[in-house]
N, C-alpha and C positions, 0 to 999 in steps of 0.2 A: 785843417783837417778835423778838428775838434769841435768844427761847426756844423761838416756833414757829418758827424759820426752822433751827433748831438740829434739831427733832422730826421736819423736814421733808426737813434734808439727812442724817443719820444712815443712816436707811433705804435711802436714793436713792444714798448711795454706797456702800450694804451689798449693793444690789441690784446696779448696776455692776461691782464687785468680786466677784461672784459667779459674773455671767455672764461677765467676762474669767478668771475662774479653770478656769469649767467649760466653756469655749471651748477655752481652754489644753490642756486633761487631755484634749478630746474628741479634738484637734489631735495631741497627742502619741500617746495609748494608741486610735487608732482599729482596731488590728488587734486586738486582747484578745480578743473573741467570736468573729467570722468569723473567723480565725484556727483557731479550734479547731474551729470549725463546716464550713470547709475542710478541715483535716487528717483531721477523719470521714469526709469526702466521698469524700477521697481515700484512705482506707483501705478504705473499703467498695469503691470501683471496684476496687482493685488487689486486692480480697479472691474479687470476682467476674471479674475477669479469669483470677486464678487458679483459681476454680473454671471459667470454660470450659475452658480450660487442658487442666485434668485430665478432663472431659467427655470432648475429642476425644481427647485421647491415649487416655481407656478403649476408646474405641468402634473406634480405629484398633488397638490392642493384640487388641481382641474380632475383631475382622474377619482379623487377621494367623495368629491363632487357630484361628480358623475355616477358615479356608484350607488352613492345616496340617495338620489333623482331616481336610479331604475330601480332602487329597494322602494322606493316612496311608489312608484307608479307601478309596481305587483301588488302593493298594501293596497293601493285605491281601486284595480280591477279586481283582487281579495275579497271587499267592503263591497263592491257593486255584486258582485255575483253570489254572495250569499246574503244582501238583500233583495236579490231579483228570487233565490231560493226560498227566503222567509217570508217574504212580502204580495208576492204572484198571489194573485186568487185563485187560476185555476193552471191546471197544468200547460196549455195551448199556450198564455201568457210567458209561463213560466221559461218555456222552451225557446219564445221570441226574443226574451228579455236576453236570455243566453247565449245564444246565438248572434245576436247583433254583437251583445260582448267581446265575443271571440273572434269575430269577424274581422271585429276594427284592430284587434291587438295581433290576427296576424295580416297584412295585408301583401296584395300578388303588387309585387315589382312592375310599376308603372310602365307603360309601352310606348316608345318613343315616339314623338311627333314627326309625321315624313309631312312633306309639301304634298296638293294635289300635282297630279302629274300631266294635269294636262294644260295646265295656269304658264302663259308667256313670261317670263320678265317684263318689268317696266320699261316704256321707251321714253328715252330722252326727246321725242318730237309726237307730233301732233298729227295724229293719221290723217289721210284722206279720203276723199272717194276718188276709184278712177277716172272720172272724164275731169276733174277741178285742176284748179291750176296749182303747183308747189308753193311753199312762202318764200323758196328763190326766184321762180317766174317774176317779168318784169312785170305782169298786169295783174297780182295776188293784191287782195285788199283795195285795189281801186277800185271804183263805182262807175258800173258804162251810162 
């Protein structure tokens, strides 16, 4: 009896000991995974924070840009049109030079290109004339 009772508590206290050890370890090391699974998380947020970041700053640098461009391009029609005022020799000049100016700075809204309407589509074969024979005819291409 002492031999099964022996067979019986071995295991039972192998298995106790097991579960107090890996209770233990689960107890102490619970950060190990989520820990590093966190730290991704958290690098990936700060990675796309960073990349909005630099989004808005592109688009606000593009727009500061831009701005700049159409102050710069009022300065040069500015420049052109009070040297076409100081410079014209006579008035008829004056009026041409000015006028072209204004012309080009506002322009009518291009008008869309249609097809002519009377143009077929392309065919994938090779027309005929009616009395010739088809290129499926047996006697097409051969020489009488």
């Amino acid at each position: 009896m002492e031999h099964s009772l022996l067979v019986w508590l071995l295991p039972t206290l192998a298995l106790v000991a097991g579960v107090a050890i890996g209770f233990l370890v689960a107890r102490l090391l619970p950060n190990a995974a989520p820990n590093r699974t966190q730290r991704q998380l958290d690098d990936i947020q700060e990675r796309f924070d960073n990349y909005q970041n630099e989004v808005v700053t592109h688009f606000n640098s593009t727009a500061t840009l831009v701005k700049k461009l159409t102050q710069s391009y009022q300065e040069v029609q500015d420049h052109l049109a009070e040297g076409a005022n100081r410079l014209a020799l006579d008035e008829l000049t004056r009026q041409r030079l000015l006028a072209a100016l204004h012309s080009e700075s506002v322009q009518a809204p291009r008008e869309r290109l249609t097809p002519p309407r009377d143009q077929e589509p392309p065919r994938d074969y090779a027309p005929k004339t009616p009395n010739a024979p088809g290129m499926l005819d047996e006697h097409y291409g051969l020489k009488k």
